[in-house]
C-alpha positions as CSV (number, residue, x, y, z in Angstrom):
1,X,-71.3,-37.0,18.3
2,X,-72.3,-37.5,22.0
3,X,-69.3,-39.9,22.3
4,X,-66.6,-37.5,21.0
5,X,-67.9,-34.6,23.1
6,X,-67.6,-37.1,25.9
7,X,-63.9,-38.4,24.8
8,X,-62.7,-34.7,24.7
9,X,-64.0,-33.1,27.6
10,X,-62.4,-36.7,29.5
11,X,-58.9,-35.2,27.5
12,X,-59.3,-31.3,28.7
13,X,-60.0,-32.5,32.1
14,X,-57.0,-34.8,32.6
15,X,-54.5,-32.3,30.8
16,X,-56.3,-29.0,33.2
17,X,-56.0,-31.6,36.6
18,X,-51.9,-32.6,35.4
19,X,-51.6,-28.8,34.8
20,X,-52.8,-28.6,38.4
21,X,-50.6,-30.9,40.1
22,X,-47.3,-29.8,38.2
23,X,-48.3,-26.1,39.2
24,X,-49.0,-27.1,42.8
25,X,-45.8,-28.8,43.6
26,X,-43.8,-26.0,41.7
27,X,-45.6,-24.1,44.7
28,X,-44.4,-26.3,47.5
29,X,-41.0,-26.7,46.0
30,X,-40.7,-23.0,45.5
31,X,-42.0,-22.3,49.0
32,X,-39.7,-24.7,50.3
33,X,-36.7,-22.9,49.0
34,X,-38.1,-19.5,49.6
35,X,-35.8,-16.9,49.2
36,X,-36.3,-13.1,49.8
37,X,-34.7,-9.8,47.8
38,X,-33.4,-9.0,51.2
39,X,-31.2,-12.6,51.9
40,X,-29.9,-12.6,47.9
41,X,-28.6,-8.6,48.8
42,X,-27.2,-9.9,51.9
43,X,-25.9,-12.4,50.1
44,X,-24.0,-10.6,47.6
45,X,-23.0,-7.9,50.3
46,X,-21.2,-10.4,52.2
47,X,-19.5,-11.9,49.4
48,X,-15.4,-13.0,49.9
49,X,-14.6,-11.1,47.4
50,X,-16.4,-7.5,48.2
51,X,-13.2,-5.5,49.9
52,X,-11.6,-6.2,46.5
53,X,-14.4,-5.0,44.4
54,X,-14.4,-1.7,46.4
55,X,-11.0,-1.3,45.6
56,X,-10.8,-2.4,41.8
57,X,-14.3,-2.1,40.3
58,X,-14.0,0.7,37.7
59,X,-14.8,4.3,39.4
60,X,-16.2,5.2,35.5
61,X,-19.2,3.0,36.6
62,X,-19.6,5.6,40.0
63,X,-23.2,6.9,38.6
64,X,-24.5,10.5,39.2
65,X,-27.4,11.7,37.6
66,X,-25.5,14.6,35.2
67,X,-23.0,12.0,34.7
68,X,-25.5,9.6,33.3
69,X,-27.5,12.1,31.3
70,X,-24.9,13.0,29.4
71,X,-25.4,9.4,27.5
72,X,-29.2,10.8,26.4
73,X,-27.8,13.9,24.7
74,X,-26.9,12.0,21.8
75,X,-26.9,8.7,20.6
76,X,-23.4,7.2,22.0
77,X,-22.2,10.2,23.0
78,X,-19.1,8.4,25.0
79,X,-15.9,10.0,25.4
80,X,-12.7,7.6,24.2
81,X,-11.7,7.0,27.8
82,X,-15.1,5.8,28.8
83,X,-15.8,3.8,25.6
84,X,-12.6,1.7,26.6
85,X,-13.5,1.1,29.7
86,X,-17.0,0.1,28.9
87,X,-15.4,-2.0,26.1
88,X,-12.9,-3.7,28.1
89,X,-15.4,-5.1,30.7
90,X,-17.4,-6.9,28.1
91,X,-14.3,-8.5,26.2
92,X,-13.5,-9.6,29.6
93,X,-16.8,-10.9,30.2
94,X,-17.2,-12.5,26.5
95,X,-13.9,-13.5,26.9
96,X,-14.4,-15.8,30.0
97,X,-18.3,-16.7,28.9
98,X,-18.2,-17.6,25.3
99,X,-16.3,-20.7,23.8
100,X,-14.4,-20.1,20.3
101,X,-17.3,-21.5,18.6
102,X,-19.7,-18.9,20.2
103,X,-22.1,-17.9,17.2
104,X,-24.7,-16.9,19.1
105,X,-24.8,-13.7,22.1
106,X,-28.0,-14.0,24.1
107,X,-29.1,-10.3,25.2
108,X,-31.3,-10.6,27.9
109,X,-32.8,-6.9,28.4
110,X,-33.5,-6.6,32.4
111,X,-34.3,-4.0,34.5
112,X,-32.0,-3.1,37.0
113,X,-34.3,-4.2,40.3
114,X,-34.7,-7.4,38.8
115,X,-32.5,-9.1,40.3
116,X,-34.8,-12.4,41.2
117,X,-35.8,-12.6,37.4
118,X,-32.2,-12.6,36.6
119,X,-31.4,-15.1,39.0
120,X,-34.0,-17.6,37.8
121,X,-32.5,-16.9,34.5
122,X,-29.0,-17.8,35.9
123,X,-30.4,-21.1,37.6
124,X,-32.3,-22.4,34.3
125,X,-31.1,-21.6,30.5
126,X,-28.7,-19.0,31.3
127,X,-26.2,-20.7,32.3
128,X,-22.8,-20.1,30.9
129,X,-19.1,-22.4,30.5
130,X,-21.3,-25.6,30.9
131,X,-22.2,-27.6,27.8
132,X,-26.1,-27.5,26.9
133,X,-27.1,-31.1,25.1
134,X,-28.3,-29.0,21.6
135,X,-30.6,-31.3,19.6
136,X,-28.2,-31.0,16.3
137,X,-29.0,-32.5,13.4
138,X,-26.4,-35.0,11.1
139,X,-25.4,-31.7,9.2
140,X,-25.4,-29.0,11.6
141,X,-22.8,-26.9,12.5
142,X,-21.0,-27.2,15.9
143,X,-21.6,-24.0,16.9
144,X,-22.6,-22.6,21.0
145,X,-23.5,-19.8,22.6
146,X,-23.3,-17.4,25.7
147,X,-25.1,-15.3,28.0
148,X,-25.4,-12.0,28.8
149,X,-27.8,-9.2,30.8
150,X,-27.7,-5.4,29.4
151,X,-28.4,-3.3,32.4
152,X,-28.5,0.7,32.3
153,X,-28.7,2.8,35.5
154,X,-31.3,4.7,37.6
155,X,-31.0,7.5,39.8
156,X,-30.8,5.7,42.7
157,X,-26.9,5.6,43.6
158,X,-27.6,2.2,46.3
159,X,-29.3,0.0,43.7
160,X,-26.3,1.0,41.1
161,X,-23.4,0.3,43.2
162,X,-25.5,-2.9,44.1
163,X,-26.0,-3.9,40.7
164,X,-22.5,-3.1,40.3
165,X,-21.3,-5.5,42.4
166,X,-24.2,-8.3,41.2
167,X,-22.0,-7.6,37.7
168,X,-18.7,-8.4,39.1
169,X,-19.8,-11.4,41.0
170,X,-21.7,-13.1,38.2
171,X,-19.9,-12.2,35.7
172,X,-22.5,-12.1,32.9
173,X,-23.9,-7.9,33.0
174,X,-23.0,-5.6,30.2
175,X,-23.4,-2.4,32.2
176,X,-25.2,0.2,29.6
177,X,-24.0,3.7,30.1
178,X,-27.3,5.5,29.7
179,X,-30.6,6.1,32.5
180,X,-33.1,3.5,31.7
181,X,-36.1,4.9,30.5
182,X,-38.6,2.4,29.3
183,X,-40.1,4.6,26.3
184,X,-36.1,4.9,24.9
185,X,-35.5,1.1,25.3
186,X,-34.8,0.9,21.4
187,X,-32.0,2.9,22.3
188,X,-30.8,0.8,25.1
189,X,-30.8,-1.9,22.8
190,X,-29.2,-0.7,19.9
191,X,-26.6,0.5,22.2
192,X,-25.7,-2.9,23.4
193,X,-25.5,-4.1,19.8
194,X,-23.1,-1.0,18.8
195,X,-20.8,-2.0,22.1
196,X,-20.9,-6.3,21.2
197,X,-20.4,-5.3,17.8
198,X,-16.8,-3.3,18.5
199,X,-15.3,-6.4,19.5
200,X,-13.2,-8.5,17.7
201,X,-14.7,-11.8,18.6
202,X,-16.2,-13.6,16.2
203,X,-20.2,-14.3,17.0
204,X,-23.0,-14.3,14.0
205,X,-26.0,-13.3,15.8
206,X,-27.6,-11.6,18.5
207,X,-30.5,-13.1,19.9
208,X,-32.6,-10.5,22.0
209,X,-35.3,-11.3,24.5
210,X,-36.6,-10.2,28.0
211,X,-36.2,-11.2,31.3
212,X,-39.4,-12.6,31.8
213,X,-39.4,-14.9,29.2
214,X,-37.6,-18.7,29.6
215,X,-35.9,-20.3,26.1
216,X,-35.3,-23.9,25.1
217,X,-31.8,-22.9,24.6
218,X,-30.9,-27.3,23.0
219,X,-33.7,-26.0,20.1
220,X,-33.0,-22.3,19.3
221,X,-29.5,-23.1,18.9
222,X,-29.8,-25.2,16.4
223,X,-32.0,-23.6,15.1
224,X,-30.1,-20.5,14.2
225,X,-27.4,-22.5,13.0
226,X,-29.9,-24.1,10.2
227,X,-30.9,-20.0,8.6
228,X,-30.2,-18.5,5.5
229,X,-27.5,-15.8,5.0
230,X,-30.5,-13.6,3.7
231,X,-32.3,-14.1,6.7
232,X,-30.8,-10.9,9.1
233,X,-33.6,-9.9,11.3
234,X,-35.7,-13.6,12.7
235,X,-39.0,-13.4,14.8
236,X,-42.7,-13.5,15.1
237,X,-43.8,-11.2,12.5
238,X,-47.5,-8.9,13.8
239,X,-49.2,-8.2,11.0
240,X,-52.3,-6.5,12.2
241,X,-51.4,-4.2,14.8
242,X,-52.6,-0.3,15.1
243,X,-51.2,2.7,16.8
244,X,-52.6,3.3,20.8
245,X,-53.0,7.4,21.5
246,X,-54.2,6.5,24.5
247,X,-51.3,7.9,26.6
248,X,-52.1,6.3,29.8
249,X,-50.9,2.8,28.1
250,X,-47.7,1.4,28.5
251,X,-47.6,1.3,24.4
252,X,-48.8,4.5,22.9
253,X,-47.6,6.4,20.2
254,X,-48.2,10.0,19.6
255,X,-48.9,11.2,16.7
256,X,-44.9,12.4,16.4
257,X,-43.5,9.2,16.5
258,X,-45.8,7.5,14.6
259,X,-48.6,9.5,12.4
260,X,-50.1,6.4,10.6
261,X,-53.2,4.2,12.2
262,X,-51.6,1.0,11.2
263,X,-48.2,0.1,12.5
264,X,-47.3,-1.9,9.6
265,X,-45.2,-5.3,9.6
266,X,-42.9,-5.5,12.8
267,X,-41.2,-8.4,14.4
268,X,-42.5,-9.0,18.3
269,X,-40.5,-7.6,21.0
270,X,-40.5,-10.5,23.3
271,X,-37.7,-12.2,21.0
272,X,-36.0,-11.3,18.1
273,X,-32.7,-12.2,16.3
274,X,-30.2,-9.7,14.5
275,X,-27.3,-11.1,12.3
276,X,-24.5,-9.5,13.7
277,X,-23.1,-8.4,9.5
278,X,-26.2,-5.5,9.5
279,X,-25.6,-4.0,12.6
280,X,-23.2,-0.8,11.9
281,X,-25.3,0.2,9.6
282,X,-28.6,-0.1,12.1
283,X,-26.4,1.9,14.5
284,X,-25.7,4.7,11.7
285,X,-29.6,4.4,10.9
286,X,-30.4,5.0,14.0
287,X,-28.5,7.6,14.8
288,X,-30.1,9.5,12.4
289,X,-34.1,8.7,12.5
290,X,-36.8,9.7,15.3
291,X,-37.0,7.0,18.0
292,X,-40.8,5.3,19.2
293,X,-41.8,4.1,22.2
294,X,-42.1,0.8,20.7
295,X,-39.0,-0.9,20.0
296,X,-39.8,-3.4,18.4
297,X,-41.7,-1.5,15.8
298,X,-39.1,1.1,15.9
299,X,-35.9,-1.6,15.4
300,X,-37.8,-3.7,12.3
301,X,-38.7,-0.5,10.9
302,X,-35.3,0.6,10.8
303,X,-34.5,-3.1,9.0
304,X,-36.8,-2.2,6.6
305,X,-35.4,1.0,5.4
306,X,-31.7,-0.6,4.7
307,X,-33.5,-2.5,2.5
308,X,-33.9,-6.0,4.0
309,X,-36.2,-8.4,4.4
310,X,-37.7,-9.9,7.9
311,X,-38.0,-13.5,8.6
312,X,-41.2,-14.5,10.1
313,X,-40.1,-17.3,12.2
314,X,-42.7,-20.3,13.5
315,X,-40.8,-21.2,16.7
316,X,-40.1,-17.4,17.8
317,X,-43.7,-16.6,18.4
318,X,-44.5,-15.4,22.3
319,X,-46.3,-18.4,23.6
320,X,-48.9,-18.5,26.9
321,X,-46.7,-20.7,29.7
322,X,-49.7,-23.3,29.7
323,X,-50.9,-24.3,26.4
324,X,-49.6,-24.4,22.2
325,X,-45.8,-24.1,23.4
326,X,-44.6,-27.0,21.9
327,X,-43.8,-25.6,18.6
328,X,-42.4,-22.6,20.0
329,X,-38.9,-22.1,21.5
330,X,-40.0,-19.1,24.3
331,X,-42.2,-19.2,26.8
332,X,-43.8,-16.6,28.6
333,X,-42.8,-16.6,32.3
334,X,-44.1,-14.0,33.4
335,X,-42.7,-11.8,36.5
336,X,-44.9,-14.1,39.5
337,X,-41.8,-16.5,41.5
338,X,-44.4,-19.1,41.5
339,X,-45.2,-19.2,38.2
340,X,-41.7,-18.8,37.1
341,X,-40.7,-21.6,38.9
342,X,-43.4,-23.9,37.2
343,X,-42.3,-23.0,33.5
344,X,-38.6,-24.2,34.5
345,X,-39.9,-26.8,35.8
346,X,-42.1,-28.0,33.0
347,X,-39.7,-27.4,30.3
348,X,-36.7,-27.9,32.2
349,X,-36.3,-31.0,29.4
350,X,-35.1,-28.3,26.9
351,X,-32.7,-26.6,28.8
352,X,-30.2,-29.7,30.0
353,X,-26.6,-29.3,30.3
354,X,-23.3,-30.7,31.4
355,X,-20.6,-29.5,33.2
């Protein structure tokens, strides 16, 4: 008994001293290459192409704060002329991101002022028009994917404009038409779906997730590519989870949104995947129901009540960045640079691509 004790202590300390030594040198290397908020503004202010965006960006996209709060009056409450324009910048941008195979759309929710989280995104698995080495099977479909950001606005005219031209340089921001507002992100989200859903491209699933969280994009792909057609809405299912009234916390519910103690069965936020044949009648659902803070409870709950089923997953669950991710196809990175850097560089193996 001595002996094992022994033997697995030996194991814990080699794996905590390798864990260690990768997170140091993701230090060093991220140190080395150091770069501030400041020099990526500058960066993109001084961009070749920024006389022309001045000139050309659309002038719909020109925030105010009455402007934007018309969008919260209503779900969707766009006018024709500014649905079209907000349509016809994400054909464009599927258009030039997405192969003719695309099944999958990657909605990465983000913040506005993260900009660094979106660019570590942008250097690691969210790339787009490169070819990621997916770990198909014999059988599997030869299918892809793409990219994408879904960014509201604040009322902060600078950091708009700013992110508006972060959208036309990258090329890979759907630019939500509502205020963000963390405790109406179900509506944020549903409102991307609504917009990817009036296109005519031909895509089977969305695949949400946050922007502090990395994916092993060669696994999930396949992944997807291997479900059911009964399986509609895909992630870690929480079984056990009650109601905070606590309304200092990030996550309560008052007793209006949500009177029940228990929250029922819901699908974790983190990462969740919506097959694209439900989703006009989420929208319609939605547009008639009471919205929660929680969106993830919110959005299954809605799944639920048009009758489906959802699909606990075993490789959607939100893993810890050090330990237990190997089954699991997200990773928590968390919103330190540092320890970003040292989850892309520890499971950089899953994310390889050629040009």
């Amino acid at each position: 008994m001595l002996k094992l004790i022994t033997i697995l202590c030996v194991y814990l300390f080699t794996i905590l001293t390798i864990q260690i030594i990768l997170f140091h040198r993701s230090m060093r290397n991220l140190v080395a290459s150091k770069v501030t908020y400041v020099d990526e503004v500058k960066a993109l202010y001084s961009h070749e192409k920024y006389d022309y965006f001045q000139n050309v960006y659309p002038s719909s996209f020109l925030y105010n704060v009455n402007y934007g709060k018309l969008y919260t009056t209503q779900p969707f409450a766009l006018s024709v002329e500014i649905l079209d324009l907000v349509l016809d910048q994400i054909l464009g941008l599927y258009n030039k991101n997405c192969k003719s195979n695309s099944k999958v759309v990657i909605m990465i929710i983000s913040h506005p002022r993260n900009f660094l989280l979106r660019q570590d995104i942008r250097r690691s698995y969210g790339k787009n028009r490169v070819n990621f080495n997916y770990e198909f099977a014999e059988n599997d479909p030869n299918i892809s994917h793409c990219t994408f950001f879904s960014i509201g606005y604040l009322d902060d005219t600078q950091l708009n404009e700013q992110v508006d031209l972060e959208t036309h340089i990258y090329e890979d921001i759907i630019r939500v038409p509502l205020l963000e507002d963390y405790r109406r992100t179900a509506h944020k989200i549903i409102l991307t779906y609504f917009l990817l859903n009036m296109l005519t491209n031909t895509f089977d699933f969305i695949l949400k997730t946050d922007d502090d969280i990395f994916l092993k994009i060669n696994q999930i792909i396949p992944y997807l590519s291997r479900l059911k057609q009964t399986d509609v809405f895909i992630g870690h299912k929480i079984y056990f989870a009650f109601a905070i009234r606590d309304k200092t916390n990030k996550w309560h519910l008052s007793y209006e949104e949500h009177p029940d103690r228990w929250l029922g069965v819901y699908l974790m936020g983190s990462c969740y995947v919506i097959r694209r044949s439900i989703i006009q009648n989420l929208v319609m659902l939605h547009n008639h129901s009471r919205m929660m803070g929680m969106e993830d409870v919110y959005i299954s709950n809605l799944v639920k009540k048009m009758g489906f089923q959802i699909t606990n997953s075993p490789h959607l669950y939100h893993c810890n960045r050090y330990f237990g991710c190997k089954n699991s196809y997200i990773i928590d990175m968390g919103l330190n640079p540092i320890t970003r850097q040292y989850v892309i560089n520890s499971y950089h193996d899953y994310i390889v691509y050629r040009m």
